[in-house]
ROMARSE-909776 format. One line per field, with one value per residue (C-alpha): residue number from 1; x, y, z. Coordinates in Angstrom, 3 decimals. Layout:
BEGIN
pos	(NUM, ...) .
x	(X, ...) .
y	(Y, ...) .
z	(Z, ...) .
end
This chain:
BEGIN
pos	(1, 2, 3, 4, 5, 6, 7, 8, 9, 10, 11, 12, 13, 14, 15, 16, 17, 18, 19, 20, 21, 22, 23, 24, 25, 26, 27, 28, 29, 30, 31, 32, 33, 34, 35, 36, 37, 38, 39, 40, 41, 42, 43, 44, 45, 46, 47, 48, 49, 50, 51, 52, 53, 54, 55, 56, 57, 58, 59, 60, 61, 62, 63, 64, 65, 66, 67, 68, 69, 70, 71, 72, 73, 74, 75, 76, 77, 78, 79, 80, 81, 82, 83, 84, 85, 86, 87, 88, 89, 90, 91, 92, 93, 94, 95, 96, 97, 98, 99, 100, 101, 102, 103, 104, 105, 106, 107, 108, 109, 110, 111, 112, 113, 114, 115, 116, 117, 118, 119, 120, 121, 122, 123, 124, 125, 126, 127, 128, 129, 130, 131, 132, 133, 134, 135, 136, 137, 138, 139, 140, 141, 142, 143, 144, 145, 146) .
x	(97.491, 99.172, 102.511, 104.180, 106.291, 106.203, 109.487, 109.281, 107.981, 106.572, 107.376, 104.569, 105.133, 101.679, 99.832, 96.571, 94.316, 92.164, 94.939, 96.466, 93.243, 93.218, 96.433, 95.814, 92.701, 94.504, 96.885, 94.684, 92.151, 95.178, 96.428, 99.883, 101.766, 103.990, 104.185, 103.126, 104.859, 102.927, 104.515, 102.449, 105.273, 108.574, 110.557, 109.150, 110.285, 113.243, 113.815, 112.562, 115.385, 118.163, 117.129, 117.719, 120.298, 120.719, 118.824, 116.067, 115.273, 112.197, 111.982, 110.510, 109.474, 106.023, 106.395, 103.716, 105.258, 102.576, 104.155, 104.129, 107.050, 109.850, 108.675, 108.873, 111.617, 113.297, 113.059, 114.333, 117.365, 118.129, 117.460, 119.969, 122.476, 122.878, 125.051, 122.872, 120.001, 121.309, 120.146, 116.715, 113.897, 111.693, 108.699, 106.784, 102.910, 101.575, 98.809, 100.764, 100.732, 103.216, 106.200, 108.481, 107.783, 108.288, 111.660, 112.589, 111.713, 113.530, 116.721, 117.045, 116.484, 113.383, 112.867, 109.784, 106.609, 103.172, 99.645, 97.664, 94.362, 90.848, 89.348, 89.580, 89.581, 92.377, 94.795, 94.030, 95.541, 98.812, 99.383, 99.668, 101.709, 104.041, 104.192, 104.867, 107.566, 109.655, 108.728, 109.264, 110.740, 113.428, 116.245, 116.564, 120.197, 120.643, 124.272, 125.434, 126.041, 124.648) .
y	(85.287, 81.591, 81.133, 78.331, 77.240, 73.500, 73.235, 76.227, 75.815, 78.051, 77.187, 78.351, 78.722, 79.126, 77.141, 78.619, 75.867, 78.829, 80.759, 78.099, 77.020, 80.551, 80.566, 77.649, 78.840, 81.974, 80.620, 78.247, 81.284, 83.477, 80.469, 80.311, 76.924, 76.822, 73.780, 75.438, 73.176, 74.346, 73.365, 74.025, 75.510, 77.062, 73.670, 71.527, 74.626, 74.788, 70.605, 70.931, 73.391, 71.982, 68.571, 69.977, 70.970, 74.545, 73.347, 71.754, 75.302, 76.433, 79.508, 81.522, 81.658, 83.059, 83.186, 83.996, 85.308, 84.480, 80.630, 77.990, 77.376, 78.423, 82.261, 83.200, 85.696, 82.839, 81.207, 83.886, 84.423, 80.869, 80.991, 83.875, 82.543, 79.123, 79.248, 76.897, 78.852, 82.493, 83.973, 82.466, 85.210, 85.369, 87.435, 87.870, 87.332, 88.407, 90.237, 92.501, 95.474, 96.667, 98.680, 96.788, 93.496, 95.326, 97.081, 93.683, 91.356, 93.517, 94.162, 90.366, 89.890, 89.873, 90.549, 92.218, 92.189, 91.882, 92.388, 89.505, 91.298, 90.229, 90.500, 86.966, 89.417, 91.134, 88.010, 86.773, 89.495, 89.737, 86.278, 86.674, 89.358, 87.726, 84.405, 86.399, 88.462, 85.596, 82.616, 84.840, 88.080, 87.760, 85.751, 82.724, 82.107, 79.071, 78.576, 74.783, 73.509, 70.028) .
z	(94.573, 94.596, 95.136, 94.531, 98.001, 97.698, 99.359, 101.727, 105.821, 108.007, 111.431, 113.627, 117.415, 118.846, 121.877, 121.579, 118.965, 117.835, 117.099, 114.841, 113.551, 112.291, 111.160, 108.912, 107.624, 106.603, 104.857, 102.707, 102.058, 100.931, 98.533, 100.106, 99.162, 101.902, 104.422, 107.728, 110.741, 114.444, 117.625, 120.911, 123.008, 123.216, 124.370, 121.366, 118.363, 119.699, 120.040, 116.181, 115.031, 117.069, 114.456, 111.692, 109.024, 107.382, 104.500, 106.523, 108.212, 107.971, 106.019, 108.976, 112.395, 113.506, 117.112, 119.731, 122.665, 125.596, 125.271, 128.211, 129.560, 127.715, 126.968, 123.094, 124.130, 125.380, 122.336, 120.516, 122.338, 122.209, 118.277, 118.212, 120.391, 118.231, 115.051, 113.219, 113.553, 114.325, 110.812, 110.170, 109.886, 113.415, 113.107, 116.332, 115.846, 119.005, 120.994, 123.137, 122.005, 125.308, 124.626, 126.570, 124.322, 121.179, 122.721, 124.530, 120.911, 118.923, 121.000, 120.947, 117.481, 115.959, 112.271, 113.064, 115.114, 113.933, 116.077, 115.509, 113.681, 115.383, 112.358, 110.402, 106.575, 108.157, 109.700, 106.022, 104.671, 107.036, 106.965, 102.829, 102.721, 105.297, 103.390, 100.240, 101.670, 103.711, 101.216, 97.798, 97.821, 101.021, 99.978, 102.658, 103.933, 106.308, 108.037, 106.635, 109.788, 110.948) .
end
C-alpha cells in the first residue's frame, strides 16, 4: 500500500541506531511517504517542537521511553503541558511491557502504546498501519500558535 504523505512528518524519538535503522527500513518496505524526522534523545525532540509553528508539527510522535536524559515520560508531560504542542498525537513505541509504564504513559497522555515487535515482518507491519492511521485516516489538528 503507498500513501501519498509528501507533506506529512513522523517525528521519531529513539536513541538506540538499530532501532531507528529499523524504523526506517520499515517504513520504506511498507511504502509509507511520510518524512520520518529521528532525534537521539528527549532534550533535542523537545528543542525541535518548541521551533516550530502549529503547521510545522509533525504529524506524530513515536516515542521510546528508555531515553537518555530527559525520560520519554518526561517528554510527554512536557509535550502535554505546552499549548503549542498539547494536542499532537504521541504514540509510545517501546519495549516495556511493565504495567506501571503503560498506566504511567497513558495517565499523562499518550495516544497509545505499542510493543516494539522483534520480528522485522512484524515492526513492518505496525509501523504501516500506524503511518496509515496518524498520516491518513486521523484528522491532524495543530494549535496556531508560534
Amino acid at each position: 500500500m503507498s500513501m501519498n504523505n509528501n507533506n506529512k512528518t513522523i517525528l521519531l524519538v529513539e536513541d538506540n541506531p538499530d532501532q531507528v535503522l529499523l524504523a526506517e527500513r520499515a517504513l520504506k518496505k511498507a511504502n509509507v511517504d511520510g518524512n520520518m524526522v529521528v532525534m537521539a534523545d528527549g532534550e533535542q525532540a523537545l528543542n525541535y517542537l518548541n521551533g516550530k509553528s502549529g503547521s510545522e508539527l509533525p504529524h506524530v510522535v513515536l516515542l521510546d521511553l528508555g531515553l537518555p536524559g530527559i525520560g520519554g515520560l518526561e517528554v510527554l508531560q512536557q509535550i502535554r503541558n505546552s499549548p503549542q504542542t498539547r494536542n499532537l498525537p504521541v504514540v509510545i513505541l517501546s519495549t516495556s511491557d511493565e504495567v506501571s509504564d503503560k498506566r504511567d504513559g497513558y495517565a499523562i497522555g499518550a495516544n497509545s502504546y505499542i510493543l516494539k515487535p522483534v520480528e522485522f515482518k512484524r515492526f513492518v507491519h505496525v509501523v504501516e498501519r500506524l503511518a496509515e492511521y496518524w498520516l491518513e485516516l486521523n484528522e491532524h489538528y495543530t494549535n496556531k500558535v508560534n
